[in-house]
Every structure is written in structure tokens, then in C-alpha cells.
N, C-alpha and C positions, 0 to 999 in steps of 0.2 A: 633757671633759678636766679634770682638777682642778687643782688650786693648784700639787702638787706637778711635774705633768706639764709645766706651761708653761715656754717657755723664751724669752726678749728675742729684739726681731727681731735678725736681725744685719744690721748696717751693709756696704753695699760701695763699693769703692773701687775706682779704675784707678791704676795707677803705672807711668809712663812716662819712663826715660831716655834721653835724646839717644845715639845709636847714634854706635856707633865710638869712647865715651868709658867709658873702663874707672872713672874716679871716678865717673862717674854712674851706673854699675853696681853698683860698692859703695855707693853713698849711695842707691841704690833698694833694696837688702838690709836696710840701716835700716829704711828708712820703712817696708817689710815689715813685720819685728818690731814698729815700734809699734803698724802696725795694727794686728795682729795680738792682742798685749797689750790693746788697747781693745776688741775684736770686732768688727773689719771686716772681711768680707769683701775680701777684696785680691785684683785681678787683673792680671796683666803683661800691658802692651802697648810697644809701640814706638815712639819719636820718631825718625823717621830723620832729619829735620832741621829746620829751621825751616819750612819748608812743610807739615808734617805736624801743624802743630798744629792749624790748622781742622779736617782731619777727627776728630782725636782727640775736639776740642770736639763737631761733628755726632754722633760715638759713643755720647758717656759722657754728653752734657747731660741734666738731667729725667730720666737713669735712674739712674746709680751718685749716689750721695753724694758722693762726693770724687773729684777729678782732679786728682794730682798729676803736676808736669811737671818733670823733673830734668835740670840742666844746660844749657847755652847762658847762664850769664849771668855769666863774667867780662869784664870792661870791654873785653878787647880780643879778644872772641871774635865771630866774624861771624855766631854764631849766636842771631839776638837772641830770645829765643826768650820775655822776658817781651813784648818788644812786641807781636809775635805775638800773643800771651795777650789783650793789652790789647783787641785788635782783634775779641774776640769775647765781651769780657767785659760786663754788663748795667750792674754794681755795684761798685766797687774799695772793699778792705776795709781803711784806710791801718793800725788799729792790728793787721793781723795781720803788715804787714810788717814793723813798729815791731819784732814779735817776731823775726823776721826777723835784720835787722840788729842787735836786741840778743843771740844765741844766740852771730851770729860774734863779736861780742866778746867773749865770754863761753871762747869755746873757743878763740883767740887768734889768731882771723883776720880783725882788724882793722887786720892790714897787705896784704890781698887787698882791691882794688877789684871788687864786686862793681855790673854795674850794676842799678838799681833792679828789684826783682822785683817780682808782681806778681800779686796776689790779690784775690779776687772770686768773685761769683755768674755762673756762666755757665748760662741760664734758672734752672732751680733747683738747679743743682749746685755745690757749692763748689769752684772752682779755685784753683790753688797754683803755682808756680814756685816752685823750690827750687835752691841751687847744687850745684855738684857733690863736695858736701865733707859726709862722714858724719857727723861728729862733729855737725856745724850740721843736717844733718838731722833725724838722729835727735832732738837738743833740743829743735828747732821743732813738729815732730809729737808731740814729747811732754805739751809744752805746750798745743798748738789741740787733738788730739786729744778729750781728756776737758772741755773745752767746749763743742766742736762735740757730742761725743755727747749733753751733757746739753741741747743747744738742741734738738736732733732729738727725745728723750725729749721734754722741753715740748711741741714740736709733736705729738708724735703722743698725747699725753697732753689736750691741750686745756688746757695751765696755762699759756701765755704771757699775759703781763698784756696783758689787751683782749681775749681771745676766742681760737680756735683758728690765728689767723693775726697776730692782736694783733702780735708781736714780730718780723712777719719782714720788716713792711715791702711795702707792694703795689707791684707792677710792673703797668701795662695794657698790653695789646695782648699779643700770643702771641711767643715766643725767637725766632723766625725774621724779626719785623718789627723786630727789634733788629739785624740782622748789620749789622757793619760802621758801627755809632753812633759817634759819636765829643765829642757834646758833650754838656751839663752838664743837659740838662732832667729824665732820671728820676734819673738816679745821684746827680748832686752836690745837688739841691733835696734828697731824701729823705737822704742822709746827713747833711748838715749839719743838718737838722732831728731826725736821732735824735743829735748830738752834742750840741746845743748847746740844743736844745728840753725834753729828756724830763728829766726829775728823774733826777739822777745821770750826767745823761750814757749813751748807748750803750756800753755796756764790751764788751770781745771776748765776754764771754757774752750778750750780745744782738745777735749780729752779725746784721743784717736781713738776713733769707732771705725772696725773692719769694714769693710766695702762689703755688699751686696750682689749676689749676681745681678739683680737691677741695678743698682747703678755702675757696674761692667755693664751693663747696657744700655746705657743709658751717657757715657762716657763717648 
């Protein structure tokens, strides 16, 4: 194959709106496009309700890149669907909600209580909760999007500072002895210490992503 012939992997993603809700519908048409625009593969699936997130997670975990989850998280919706999230997630990522909450301001829906969403590595997939409002979607992915791809590039490049898994942050034991964790011993020891430890701080371009048994082997 030559030079010219090669072509970037392409990234894939699941994009799942909370069924029966026509904004989460448009605001997954978004997130579409931006995939799309970045080179992620994007596949449609379905949150029929807040019960539907575990399997979504069982699904997409360790295979797709990104899982995003649309809808369920206005203040007075019964469909808590970042909680949900929370309950299967390894690593909460606080500066990508930062992004979050600053898009809706930014788009002039900072009189909509949203409650807290709610982002993270689920094994080694990046999950996302997003609300049900396009404008704020679209922004927010437009934003993580071409960070996240360039952390992905680093890894599969071997340039993260420290080694081929240097930047992602190690997780022990395998995603499935995580279900249903709920306290501070992998997640908040290792975040706090890529925040407040590392020169410069962890910025959303070094969002630590779990190590791989590839690269423990590859180490």
C-alpha cells in the first residue's frame, strides 16, 4: 500500500435518543453531523428509557469510541438518565461537563435547569449524556469531538507523554468487575492526581482513558 493509498482509521460512535422524545431526536441529527464532520463512524441506536442504559453501556463499552446518550436530563424529567450513566461509568470526566453547561449558556439556555449530566469512561469507551436541545448539542460535540480524536491519534500513535498508554491513565481489574462501583478508590485517587499532580494540570486533551489489554501489551 503506499502513502498515497492510506487512509485514517475511522472512529465509531453509537448515538442514542431517549425514545418518544422528538428534541432528542433532532438533537441526535446534530450530533450526527458532527460526527460525521470529525470521521466517526456514527451508529443509531435506541434509549427507550432509563432502563435501557445498562444495556446500551453492555453494547458499545470497549468497542465503539463514543456513546452518546440524548435526553432524560431536564430537572423535572423522571427520566434520570445521567444517573443511570453514572451507575456504569469507571471515570467521571468533570471538565467535559464544565463544556456542557458552558455551550448552554452560550446558546441561551441558561434559564432551562438541566440536571447534572454526566460524562465518563465506561471500560474504555467515552460516554456522554447530552440534553435534549440541538443547538447545545451540536456545540458540545463540536468542541470534545476534535480533542477526543486527537487523544485517540496519540494513542494509537504511541505519542502520549509516558509511553503508549502514558496519558490514559490505568484502570486494574477488567469493566465488568466495575458494574455498579460507586466509590472514590479508582476514579477520584486517579483523577485528582492527573488534575492537580501533572504539570499543567489534566486539560480536556488529556482526558485519561483506561489502558487496554493491548496496550499492557504492548507496554
Amino acid at each position: 500500500m503506499t502513502a498515497g493509498q492510506w487512509q485514517p482509521p475511522r472512529r465509531s460512535a453509537a448515538v442514542a435518543p431517549l425514545g418518544g422524545d422528538s428534541l432528542a431526536a433532532h438533537a441526535a441529527t446534530a450530533v450526527h453531523e458532527e460526527l460525521d464532520s470529525a470521521g466517526f463512524a456514527a451508529l443509531e441506536a435506541l434509549l427507550p428509557d432509563v432502563a435501557g442504559v445498562g444495556p446500551l453501556c453492555d453494547a458499545f463499552a470497549d468497542s465503539a469510541d463514543l456513546l452518546v446518550l440524548i435526553g432524560g436530563l431536564s430537572a423535572d424529567d423522571s427520566m434520570d438518565v445521567a444517573g443511570a450513566l453514572s451507575q456504569f461509568t469507571d471515570t467521571l470526566l468533570p471538565g467535559l461537563q464544565a463544556i456542557i453547561f458552558d455551550s448552554a449558556r452560550r446558546h441561551g439556555a441558561n434559564h432551562v435547569l438541566f440536571t447534572a449530566p454526566w460524562v465518563g469512561w465506561v471500560g474504555t469507551t467515552l460516554a456522554i449524556a447530552l440534553p435534549a436541545d440541538e443547538a447545545v448539542a451540536a456545540s458540545v460535540m463540536s468542541e470534545i469531538l476534535p480533542l477526543y480524536a486527537a487523544l485517540l491519534d496519540q494513542r494509537d500513535n504511541g505519542t502520549v507523554p509516558g509511553g503508549p498508554s502514558g496519558g490514559f491513565g490505568s484502570r486494574g481489574g477488567s469493566r465488568g468487575s466495575s458494574r455498579g462501583w460507586g466509590g472514590p478508590q479508582r476514579g477520584q485517587s486517579q483523577d485528582k492526581g492527573a488534575d492537580n499532580d501533572q504539570p499543567g494540570g489534566a486539560s480536556i486533551l488529556q482526558m485519561p482513558r483506561p489502558v487496554t489489554p493491548d496496550d499492557e501489551g504492548d507496554a
